[in-house]
C-alpha positions in Angstrom: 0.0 0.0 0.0 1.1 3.4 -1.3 1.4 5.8 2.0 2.0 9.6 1.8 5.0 11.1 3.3 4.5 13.9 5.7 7.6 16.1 6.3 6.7 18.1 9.1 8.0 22.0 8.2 11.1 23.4 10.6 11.1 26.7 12.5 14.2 27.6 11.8 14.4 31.0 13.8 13.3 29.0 16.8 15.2 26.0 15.9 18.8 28.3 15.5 17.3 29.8 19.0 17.4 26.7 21.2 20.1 25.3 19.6 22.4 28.2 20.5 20.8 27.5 24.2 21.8 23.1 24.3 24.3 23.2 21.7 23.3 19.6 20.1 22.0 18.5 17.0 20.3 20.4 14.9 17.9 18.2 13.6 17.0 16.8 17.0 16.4 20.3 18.1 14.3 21.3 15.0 12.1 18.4 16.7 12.0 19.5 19.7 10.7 22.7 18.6 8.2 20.6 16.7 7.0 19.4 19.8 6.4 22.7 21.5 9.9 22.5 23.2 11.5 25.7 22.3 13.2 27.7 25.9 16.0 25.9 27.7 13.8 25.7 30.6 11.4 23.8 28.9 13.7 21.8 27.6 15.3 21.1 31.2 11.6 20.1 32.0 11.2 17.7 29.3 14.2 16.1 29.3 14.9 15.9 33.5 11.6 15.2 34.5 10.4 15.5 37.9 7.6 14.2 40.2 8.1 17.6 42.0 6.6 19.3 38.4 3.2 17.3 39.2 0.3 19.3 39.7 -1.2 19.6 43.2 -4.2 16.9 43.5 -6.4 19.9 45.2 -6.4 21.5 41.8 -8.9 19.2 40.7 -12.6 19.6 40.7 -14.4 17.8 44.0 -11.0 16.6 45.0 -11.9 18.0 48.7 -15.2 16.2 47.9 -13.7 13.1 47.2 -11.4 12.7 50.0 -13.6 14.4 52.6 -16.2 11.2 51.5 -13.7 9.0 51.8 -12.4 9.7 55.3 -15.8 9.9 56.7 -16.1 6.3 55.2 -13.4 5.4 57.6 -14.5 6.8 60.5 -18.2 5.5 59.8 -16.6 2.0 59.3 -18.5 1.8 56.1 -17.9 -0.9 53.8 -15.8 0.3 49.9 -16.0 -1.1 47.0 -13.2 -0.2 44.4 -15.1 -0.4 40.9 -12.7 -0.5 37.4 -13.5 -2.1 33.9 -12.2 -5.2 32.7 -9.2 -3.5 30.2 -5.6 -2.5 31.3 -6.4 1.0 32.6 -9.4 -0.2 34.5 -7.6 -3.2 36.1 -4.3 -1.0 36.7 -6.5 1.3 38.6 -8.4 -0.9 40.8 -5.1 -3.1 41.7 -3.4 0.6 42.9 -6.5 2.1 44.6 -7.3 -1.6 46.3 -4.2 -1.7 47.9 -3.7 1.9 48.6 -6.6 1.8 50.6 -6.3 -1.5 52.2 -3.0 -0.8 53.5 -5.1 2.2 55.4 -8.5 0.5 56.4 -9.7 -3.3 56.0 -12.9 -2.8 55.0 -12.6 -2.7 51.1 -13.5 -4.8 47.9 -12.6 -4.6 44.9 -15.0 -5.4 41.6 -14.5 -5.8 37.7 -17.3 -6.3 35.7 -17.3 -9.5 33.2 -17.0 -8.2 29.4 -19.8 -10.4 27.8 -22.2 -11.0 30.9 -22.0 -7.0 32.6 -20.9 -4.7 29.4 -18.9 -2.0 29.7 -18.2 0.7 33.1 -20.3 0.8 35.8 -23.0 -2.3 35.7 -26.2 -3.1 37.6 -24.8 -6.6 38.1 -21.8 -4.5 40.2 -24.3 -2.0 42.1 -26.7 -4.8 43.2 -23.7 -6.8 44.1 -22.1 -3.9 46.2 -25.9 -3.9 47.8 -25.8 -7.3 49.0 -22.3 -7.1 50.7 -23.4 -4.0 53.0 -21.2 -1.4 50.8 -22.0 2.2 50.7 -19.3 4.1 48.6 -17.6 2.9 45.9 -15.0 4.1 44.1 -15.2 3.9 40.0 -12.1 4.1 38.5 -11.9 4.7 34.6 -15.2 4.7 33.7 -18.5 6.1 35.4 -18.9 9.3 34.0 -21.6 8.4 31.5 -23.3 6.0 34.6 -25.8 9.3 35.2 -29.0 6.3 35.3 -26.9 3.4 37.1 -25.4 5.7 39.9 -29.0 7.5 40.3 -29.9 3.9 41.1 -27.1 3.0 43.4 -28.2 6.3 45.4 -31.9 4.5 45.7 -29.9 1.7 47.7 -28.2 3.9 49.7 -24.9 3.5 48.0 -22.6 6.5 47.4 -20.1 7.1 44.3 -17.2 8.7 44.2 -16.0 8.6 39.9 -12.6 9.2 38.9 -13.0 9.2 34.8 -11.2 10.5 31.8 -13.3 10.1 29.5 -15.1 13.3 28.0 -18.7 14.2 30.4 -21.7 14.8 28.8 -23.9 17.8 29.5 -26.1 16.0 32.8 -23.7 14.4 34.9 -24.0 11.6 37.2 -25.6 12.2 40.9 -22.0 11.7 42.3 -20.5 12.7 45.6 -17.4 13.7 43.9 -16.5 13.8 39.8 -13.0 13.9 39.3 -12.4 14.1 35.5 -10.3 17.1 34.6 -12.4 17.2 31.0 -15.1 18.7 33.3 -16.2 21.8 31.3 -15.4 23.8 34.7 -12.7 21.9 36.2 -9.7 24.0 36.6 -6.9 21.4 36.6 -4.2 22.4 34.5 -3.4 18.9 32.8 -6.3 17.4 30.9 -5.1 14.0 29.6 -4.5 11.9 32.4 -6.0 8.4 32.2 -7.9 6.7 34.6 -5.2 5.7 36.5 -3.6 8.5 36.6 -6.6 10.1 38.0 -6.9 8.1 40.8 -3.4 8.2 41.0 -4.1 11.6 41.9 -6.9 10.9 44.3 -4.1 8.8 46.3 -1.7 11.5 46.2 -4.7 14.0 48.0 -5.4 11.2 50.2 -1.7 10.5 51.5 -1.3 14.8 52.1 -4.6 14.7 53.9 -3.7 11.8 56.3 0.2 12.8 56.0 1.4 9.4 54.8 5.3 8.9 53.3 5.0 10.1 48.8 5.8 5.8 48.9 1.9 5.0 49.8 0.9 6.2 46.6 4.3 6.1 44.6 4.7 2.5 44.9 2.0 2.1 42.2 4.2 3.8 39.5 4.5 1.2 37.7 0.8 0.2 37.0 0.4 4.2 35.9 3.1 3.7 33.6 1.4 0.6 32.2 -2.2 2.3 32.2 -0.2 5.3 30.7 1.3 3.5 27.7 -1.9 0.4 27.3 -4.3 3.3 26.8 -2.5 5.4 24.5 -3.0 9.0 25.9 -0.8 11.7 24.8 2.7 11.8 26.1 3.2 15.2 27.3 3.0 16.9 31.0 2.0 14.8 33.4 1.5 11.4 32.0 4.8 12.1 30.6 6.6 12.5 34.1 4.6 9.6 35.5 5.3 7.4 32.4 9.4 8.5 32.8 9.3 7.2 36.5 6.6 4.4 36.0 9.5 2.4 33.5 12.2 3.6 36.0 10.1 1.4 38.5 9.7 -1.3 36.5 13.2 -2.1 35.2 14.2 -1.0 38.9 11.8 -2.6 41.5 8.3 -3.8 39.8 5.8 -5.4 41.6 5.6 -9.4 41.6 2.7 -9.4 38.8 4.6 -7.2 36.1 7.8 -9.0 37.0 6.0 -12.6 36.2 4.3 -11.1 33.1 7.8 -9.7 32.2 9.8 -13.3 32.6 6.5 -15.1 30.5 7.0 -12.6 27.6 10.7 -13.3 26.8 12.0 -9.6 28.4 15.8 -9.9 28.6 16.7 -6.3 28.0 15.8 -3.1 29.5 12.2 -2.5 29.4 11.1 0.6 27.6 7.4 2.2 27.3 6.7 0.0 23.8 7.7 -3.1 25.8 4.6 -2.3 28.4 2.7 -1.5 25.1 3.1 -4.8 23.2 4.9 -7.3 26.2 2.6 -6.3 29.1 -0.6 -5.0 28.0 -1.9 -7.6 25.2 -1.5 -10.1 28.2 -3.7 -8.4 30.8 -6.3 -6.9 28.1 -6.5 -10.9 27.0 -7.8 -12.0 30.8 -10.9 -9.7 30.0 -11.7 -10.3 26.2 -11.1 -14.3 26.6 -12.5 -14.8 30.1 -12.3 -12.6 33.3 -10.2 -9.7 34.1 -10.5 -9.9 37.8 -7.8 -12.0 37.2 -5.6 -9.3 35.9 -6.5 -7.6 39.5 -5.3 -10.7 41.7 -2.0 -10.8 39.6 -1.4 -7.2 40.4 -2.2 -7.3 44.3 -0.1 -10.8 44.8 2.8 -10.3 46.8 4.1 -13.8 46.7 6.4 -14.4 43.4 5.4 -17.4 43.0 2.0 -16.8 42.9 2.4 -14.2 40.8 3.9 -16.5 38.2 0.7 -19.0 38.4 -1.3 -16.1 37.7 0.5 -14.4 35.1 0.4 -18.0 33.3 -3.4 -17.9 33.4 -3.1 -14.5 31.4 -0.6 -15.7 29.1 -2.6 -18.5 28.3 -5.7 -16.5 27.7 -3.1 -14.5 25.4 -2.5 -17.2 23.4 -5.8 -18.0 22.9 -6.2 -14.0 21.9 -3.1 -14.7 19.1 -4.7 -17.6 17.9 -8.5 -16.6 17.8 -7.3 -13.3 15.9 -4.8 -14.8 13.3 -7.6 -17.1 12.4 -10.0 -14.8 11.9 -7.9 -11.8 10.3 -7.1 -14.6 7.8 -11.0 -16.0 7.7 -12.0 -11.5 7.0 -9.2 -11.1 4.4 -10.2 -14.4 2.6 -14.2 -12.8 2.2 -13.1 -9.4 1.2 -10.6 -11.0 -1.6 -13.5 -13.0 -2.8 -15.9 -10.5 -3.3 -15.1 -7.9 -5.6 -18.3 -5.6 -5.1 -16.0 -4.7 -1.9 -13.0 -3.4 -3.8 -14.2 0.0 -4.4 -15.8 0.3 -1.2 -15.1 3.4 1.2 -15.6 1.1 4.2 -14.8 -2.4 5.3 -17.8 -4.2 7.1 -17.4 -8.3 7.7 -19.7 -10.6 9.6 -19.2 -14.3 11.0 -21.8 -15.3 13.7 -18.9 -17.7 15.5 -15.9 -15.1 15.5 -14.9 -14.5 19.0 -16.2 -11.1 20.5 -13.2 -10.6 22.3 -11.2 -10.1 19.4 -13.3 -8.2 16.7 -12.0 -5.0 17.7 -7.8 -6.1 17.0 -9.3 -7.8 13.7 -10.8 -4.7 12.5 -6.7 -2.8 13.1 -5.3 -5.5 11.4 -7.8 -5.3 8.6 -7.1 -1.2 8.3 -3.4 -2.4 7.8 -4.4 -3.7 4.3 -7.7 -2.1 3.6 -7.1 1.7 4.7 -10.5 2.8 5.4 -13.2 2.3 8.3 -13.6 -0.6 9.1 -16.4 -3.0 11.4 -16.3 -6.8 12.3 -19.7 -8.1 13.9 -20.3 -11.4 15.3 -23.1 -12.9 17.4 -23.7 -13.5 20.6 -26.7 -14.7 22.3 -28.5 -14.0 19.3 -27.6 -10.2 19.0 -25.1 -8.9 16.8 -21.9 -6.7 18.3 -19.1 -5.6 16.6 -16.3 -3.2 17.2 -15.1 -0.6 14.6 -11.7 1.2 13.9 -11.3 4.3 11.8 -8.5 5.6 9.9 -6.4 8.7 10.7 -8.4 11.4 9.7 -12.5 10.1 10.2 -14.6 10.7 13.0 -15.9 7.2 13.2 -18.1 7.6 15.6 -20.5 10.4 13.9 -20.4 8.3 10.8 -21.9 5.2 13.4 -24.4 7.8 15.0 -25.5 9.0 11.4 -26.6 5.1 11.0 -28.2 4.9 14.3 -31.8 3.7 13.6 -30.2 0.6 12.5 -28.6 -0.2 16.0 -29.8 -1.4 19.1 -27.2 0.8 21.1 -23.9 2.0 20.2 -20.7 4.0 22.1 -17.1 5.5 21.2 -15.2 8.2 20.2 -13.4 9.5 17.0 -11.2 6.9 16.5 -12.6 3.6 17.9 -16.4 2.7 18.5 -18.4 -0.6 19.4 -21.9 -1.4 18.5 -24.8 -3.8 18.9 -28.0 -4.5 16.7 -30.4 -7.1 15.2 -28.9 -10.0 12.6 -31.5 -8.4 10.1 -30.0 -5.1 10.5 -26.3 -6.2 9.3 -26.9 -5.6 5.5 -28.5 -2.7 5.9 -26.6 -0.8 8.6 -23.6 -2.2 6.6 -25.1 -0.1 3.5 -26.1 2.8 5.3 -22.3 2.8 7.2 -20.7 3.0 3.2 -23.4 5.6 2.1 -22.5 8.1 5.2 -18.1 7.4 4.7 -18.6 7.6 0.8 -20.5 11.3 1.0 -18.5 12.2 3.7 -15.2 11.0 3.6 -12.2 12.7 1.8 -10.0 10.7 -1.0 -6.9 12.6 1.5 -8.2 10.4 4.2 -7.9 7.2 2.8 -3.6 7.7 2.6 -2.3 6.0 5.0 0.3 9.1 6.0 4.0 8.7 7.6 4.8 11.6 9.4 8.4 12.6 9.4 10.2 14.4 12.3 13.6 15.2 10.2 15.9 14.9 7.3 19.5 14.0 7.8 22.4 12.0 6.2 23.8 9.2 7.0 26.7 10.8 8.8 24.5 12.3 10.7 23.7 9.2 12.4 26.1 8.8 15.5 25.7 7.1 19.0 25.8 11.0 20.2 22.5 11.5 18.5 21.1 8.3 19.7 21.9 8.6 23.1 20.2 12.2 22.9 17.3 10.9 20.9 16.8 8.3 23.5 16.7 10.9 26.2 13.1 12.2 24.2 11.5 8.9 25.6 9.1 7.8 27.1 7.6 8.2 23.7 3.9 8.0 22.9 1.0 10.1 21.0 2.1 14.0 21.2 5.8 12.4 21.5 6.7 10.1 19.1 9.8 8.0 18.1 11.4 10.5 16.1 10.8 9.3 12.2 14.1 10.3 9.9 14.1 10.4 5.8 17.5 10.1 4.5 17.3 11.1 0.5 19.2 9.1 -2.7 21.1 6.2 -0.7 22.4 3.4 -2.7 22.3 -0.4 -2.1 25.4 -1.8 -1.6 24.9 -5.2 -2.9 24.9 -6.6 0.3 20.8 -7.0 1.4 18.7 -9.3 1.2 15.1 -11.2 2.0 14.6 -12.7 5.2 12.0 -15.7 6.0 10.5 -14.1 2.3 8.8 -11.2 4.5 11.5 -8.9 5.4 14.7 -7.2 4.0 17.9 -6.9 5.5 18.9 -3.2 3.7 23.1 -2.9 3.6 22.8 0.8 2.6 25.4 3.8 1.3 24.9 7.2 1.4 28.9 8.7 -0.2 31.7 6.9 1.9 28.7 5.8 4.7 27.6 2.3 5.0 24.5 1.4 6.8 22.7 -1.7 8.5 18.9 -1.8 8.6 16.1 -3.8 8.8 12.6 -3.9 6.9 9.8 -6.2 8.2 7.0 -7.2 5.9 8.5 -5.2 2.8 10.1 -7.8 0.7 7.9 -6.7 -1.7 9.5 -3.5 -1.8 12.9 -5.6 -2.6 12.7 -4.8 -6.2 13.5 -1.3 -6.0 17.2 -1.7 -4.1 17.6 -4.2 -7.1 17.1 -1.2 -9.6 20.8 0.1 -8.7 18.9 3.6 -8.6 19.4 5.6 -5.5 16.0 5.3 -2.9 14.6 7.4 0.0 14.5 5.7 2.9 12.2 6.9 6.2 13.1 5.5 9.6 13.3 5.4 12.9 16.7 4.4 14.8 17.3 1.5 17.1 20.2 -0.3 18.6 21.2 -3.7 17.1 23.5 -6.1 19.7 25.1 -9.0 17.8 28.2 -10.9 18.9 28.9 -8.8 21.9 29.3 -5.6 19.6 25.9 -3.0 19.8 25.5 -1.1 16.7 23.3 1.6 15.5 20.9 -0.1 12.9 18.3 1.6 11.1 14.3 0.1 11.3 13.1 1.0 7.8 9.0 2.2 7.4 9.2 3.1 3.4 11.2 3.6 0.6 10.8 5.3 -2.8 13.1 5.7 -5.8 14.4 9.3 -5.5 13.3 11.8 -7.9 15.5 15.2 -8.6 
């Protein structure tokens, strides 16, 4: 698939400006600009982070609410309930709140809801539950602030709710005794993209000022932030950022016994970095609640004893495996109909339906289906005789407007821009499938349907030294807002060297004058043909270090290439 190279533009007044102030690379600090780094002092900020630049907790709406609730709860001798969906951010949350607070005062639970028998966020299953065990407040943790009906009713039983969200409110919000959710319209809090474990991160941090407990009560938890942080892809600025940088240090450093476990089950040898919680760490706890139940995900977390630990994290891995295996099968079973039936080839949108494909996985299939098909995309399957499915959009659609557009087909249906799931009647598939390619077809641009590389900087191959590296790897933790700088070297020559590995990927041997590179290319063998043109090719990359026989080299992890063009 073609993709459209993005250059991003340079500042060059401002870039000259802070460069004269760090005296490093030039191209590194044209990024930096790029990133809204452009004084030394912000620049000593991003690159020295420190807990002491977190925000006060106080600074957030009902935070005195909260905490005021919460203490009387102790004195009243009331029973908690800490409430958290069933994904990574949820389950991160409810493991650090659970043990914060148990290390303070016995009398707390702790509750996920099951994916396929409770739904998503706060559940009546939950609330009836937390009825029957005697519990008055409970704490939601990433997810609530939609609950307006479900916490009205918990009020009927006599059951308080304190929510700690980050997802965006709508206009009536929920009878709560506290909201913390910094997207509140008139919440002052000056950092707006914490996720759900970072804002009860924050309620801990209020709580240990209030009853003058050690910053360890609540910084002990660091490294299930940094996991929430990185699983639930919020941008990586401000304060996720210095919580992220200090979540990682934990976990190379001193993690707890369930990240350790999950860390020796995935294979991690090396130092761990932000995209090893992304693609090591997360996948496994996210497959405890789409394959079976994420309260597991919650035990792992809380168990102190390593070898526990281990049992557990084999239960998740397990259900991972399962994950890998239900969604190769079907990514393969969704590709296999869309090949066969041309009337989809000129299609806007992507829309496939198997009654037995696993609802726990439709939502990766759909990503992995975008990788070869670049528009929206839905997988449905059924369950209990009603249809759900879970849809992914590319860069530039608002998904979710193009599902509520369709909405008389649907029994109910939730999301954002970028993501969405849905539910609905088997007669409705065709045509909610129809109306979902009439809306994207009048609506969507031909721009939108690039797939689009964007790239931080242009440099030679001289330019590429372990002094850049090491300052380049100083810019992580890197996530949305703060990506893995993305390089484009022009007119570089094969050297005669590369080759195809396992017929997927190359091994690129490149020259750029008297310069010799390494690099590698996965799934771009088909792109082999051009280095065997002898014509010079622009390459786009990210760097990454390559240990081999005791020796670590800089290598080069290739994302495109194109013949040059004067």
């Amino acid at each position: 698939m073609q993709k459209k190279w993005n250059i991003l533009p340079v500042d060059t007044a401002k870039t000259l400006s802070i460069q004269e102030a760090l005296k490093v690379n030039k191209a590194l600090c044209a990024m930096l600009v790029q990133r809204g780094i452009d004084t030394f002092e912000k620049a000593k900020h991003y690159f020295r982070p420190e807990l002491s630049d977190l925000h006060s907790p106080w600074l957030m709406k009902d935070m005195h609410k909260a905490v005021e609730r919460i203490l009387s709860a102790f004195d009243s001798k009331e029973k908690m309930l800490v409430f958290g969906d069933y994904d990574v951010d949820g389950t991160t949350s409810v493991a650090a709140m659970f043990q914060f607070i148990q290390n303070i005062y016995p009398a707390v639970e702790f509750y996920i809801p099951h994916r396929y028998k409770e739904g998503y966020g706060v559940s009546k299953i939950g609330i009836d539950y937390a009825h029957s065990q005697g519990i008055t407040l409970i704490i939601s943790l990433d997810c609530g602030i939609k609950s307006t009906d479900l916490i009205a009713y918990a009020k009927t039983l006599g059951i308080d709710f304190v929510v700690c969200d980050h997802h965006m409110p709508d206009k009536i919000l929920p009878n709560a005794v506290a909201i913390l959710n910094a997207k509140q319209v008139d919440c002052t809090y000056p950092y707006k993209e914490l996720c759900g474990c970072g804002v009860g991160f924050k309620l801990m941090q209020a709580l240990a000022e209030k009853l003058q407990l050690p910053d360890s009560s609540y910084l002990q938890y660091l490294d299930l932030v940094a996991t929430a942080i990185a699983a639930d892809i919020v941008p990586m600025t401000g304060e996720n950022r210095i919580l992220a940088y200090y979540g990682v240090k934990k976990v190379n450093e001193n993690p707890c016994a369930g990240i350790k476990a999950l860390m020796i089950l995935g294979g991690v040898k090396k130092e761990m970095h932000i995209t090893n919680l992304v693609f090591v760490i997360a996948p496994r706890i996210n497959a405890a609640g789409r394959m079976d139940d994420a309260k597991k995900a919650v035990q792992l977390f809380i168990e102190q004893d390593p070898e526990k630990a281990m049992e557990l994290a084999g239960l998740l891995h397990s259900d991972n495996t399962d994950r890998r295996e239900a969604d190769s099968s079907i990514t393969q079973e969704a590709l296999a109909l869309l090949e066969a039936d041309e009337s989809l080839k000129n299609k806007k949108t992507t829309v496939v339906y198997q009654p037995h494909w696993h609802k726990g996985v439709v939502g990766i299939v759909a990503s992995r289906l975008i990788e070869t098909y670049y528009r929206p995309t839905i997988v449905l399957t059924l369950n209990d005789g009603i249809v759900g499915g879970s849809a992914r959009s590319v860069t530039k659609f608002n998904l979710y407007e193009a599902i509520h557009a369709c909405r008389e087909h649907l029994l109910g249906y939730g999301g954002h821009f970028a993501a969405a799931g849905m539910t609905l009647l088997p007669e409705q598939v065709i045509p909610f499938a129809n109306a979902f390619e009439k809306v994207v077809a009048e609506t969507i641009t031909e721009d939108a349907l690039i797939p689009e590389i964007i790239i931080d900087a242009e440099i030679k191959l001289a330019d590429i030294t372990m002094g850049l590296y090491k300052l380049m790897s100083q810019m992580e933790p890197f996530g949305p807002d703060n990506m893995r700088p993305v390089f484009i070297t022009r007119k570089v020559m094969e050297t005669g060297f590369s080759r195809i590995l396992k017929e997927q990927h190359i091994r690129f041997v490149v020259k750029q004058g008297d310069i010799i590179v390494n690099g590698i290319a996965f799934n771009m063998a088909d792109k082999f043909s051009l280095l065997q043109m002898n014509e010079p090719v622009d390459i786009v990359y990210t760097l990454e270090l390559n240990e081999w026989n005791n020796e670590t080299n800089i290598q080069l992890r290739v994302i495109d290439m194109k013949l040059s063009f004067d």
